[in-house]
C-alpha positions in Angstrom: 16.7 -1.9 12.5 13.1 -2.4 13.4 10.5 -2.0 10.1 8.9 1.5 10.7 5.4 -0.4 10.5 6.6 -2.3 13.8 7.5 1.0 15.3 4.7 3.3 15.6 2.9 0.8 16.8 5.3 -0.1 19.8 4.8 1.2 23.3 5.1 0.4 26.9 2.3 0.2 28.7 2.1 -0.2 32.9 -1.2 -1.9 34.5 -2.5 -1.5 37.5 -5.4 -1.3 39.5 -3.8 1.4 41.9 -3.3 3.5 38.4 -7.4 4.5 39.0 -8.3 5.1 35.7 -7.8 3.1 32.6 -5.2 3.6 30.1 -6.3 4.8 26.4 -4.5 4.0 23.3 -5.6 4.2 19.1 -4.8 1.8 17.2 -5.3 1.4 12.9 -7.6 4.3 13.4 -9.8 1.9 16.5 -9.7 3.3 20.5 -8.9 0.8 23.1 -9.0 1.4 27.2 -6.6 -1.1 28.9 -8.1 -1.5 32.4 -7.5 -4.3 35.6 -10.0 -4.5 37.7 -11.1 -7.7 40.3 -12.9 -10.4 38.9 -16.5 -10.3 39.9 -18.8 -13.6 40.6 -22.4 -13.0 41.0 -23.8 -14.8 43.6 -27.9 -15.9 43.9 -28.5 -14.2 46.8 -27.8 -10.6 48.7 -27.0 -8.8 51.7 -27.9 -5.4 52.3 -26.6 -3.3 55.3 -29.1 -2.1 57.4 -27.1 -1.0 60.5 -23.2 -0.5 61.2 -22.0 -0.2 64.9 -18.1 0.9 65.4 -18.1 1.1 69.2 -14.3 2.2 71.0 -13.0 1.7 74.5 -13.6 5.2 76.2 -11.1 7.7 76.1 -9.2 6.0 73.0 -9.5 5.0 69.7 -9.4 1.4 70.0 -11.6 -0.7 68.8 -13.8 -2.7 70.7 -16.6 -3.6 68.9 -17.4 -3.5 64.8 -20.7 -4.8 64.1 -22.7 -5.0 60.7 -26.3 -5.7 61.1 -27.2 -7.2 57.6 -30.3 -8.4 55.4 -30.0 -11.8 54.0 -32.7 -12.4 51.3 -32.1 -15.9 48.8 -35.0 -15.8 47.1 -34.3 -19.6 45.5 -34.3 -20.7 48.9 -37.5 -18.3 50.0 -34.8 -17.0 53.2 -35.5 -13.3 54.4 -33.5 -12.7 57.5 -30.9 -10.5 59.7 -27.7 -11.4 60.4 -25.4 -10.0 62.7 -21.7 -9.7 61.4 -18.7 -8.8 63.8 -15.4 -9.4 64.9 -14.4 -12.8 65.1 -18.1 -13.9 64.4 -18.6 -14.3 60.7 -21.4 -15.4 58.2 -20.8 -18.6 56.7 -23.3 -19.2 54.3 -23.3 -21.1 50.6 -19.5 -22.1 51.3 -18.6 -18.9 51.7 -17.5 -16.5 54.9 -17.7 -12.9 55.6 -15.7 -11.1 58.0 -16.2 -7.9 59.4 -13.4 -6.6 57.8 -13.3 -2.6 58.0 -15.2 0.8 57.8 -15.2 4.0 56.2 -16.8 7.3 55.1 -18.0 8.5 59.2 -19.0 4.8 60.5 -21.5 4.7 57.3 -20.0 1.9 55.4 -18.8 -1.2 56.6 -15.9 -3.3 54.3 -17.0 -7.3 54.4 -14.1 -10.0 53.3 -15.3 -12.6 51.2 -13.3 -16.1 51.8 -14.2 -19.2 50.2 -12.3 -22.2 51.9 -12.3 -25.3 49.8 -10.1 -27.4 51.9 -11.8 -26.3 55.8 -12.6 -29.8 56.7 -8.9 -31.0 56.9 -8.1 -29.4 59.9 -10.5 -31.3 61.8 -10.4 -34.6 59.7 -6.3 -34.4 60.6 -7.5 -33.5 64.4 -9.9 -36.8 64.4 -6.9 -38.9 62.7 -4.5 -37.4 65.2 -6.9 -37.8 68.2 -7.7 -41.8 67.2 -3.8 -42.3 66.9 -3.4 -41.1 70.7 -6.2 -43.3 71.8 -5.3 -46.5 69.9 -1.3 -46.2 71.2 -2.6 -45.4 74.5 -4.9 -48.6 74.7 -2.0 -51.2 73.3 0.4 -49.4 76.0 -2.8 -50.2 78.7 -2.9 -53.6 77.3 0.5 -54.5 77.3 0.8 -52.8 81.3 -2.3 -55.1 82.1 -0.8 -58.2 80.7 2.9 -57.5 82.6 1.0 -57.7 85.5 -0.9 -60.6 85.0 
C-alpha cells in the first residue's frame, strides 16, 4: 500500500545511448529530457581532415591502405602542420594517440580513436629491468666459469 503521492510519480525509465533520442518526462508541472551521451573533453588544439585515402587490393574488398591526411594547428604552441594518420601509424601528440580507426559516408569521413595511455612507459621500464637481470646473471655465471678455470 504505496501513498498515491508516491505513485504517480513512479516509473521506469531505460537509458541508453543506442535509444537515439532522449527520454521526456513532466514532473510537478516542470519537463525533464533524460539523455546519455559520451563525456566530451575539450582539448587546446585541432585537427581538421583535409584528405581521406581508403585504397583496396584489386579485385576485392580488402583493405590495404586507410590513410587520413590531417591539419594540426596548436595555436599556444604557434604549430600549423600536416600529419599523415594510417594503419598501424598513429599520431601521438599531448599524451594522447589517434588511430585510424574507420570510415564512412562514400570514403568522405574518416573515424579517429582517441587513446590516452597513462601507464605506456612500463612496458619498456619492465623490458630494461628484465634485460639488466639477464646481463647481470649472465656476467656472475662468466665470472664464476672464469674463476673454475683458473
Amino acid at each position: 500500500s504505496w501513498p498515491a503521492s508516491f505513485l504517480q510519480y513512479a516509473s521506469a525509465w531505460l537509458l541508453s545511448s543506442a535509444l537515439g533520442a532522449p527520454q521526456g518526462f513532466t514532473l510537478a508541472g516542470r519537463s525533464y529530457r533524460l539523455a546519455i551521451r559520451p563525456a566530451r573533453h575539450y582539448l587546446p588544439y585541432s585537427l581538421t581532415l583535409k584528405d581521406f585515402r581508403h585504397d583496396v587490393y584489386p579485385g576485392t574488398d580488402i583493405p590495404k591502405n586507410f590513410s587520413s591526411l590531417v591539419r594540426l594547428r596548436h595555436p599556444a604552441k604557434s604549430e600549423d602542420r600536416d600529419v599523415l594518420i594510417y594503419m598501424n601509424n598513429p599520431l601521438r601528440y599531448a599524451g594522447k594517440t589517434f588511430f585510424q580507426s574507420s570510415f564512412g559516408k562514400d570514403d568522405t569521413l574518416s573515424v579517429l580513436l582517441v587513446v590516452e595511455n597513462p601507464g605506456w612507459t612500463l612496458p619498456y621500464v619492465s623490458c630494461a629491468l628484465v634485460a639488466l637481470g639477464m646481463l647481470i646473471h649472465f656476467l656472475t655465471r662468466l665470472k664464476t666459469g672464469v674463476a673454475r678455470k683458473a
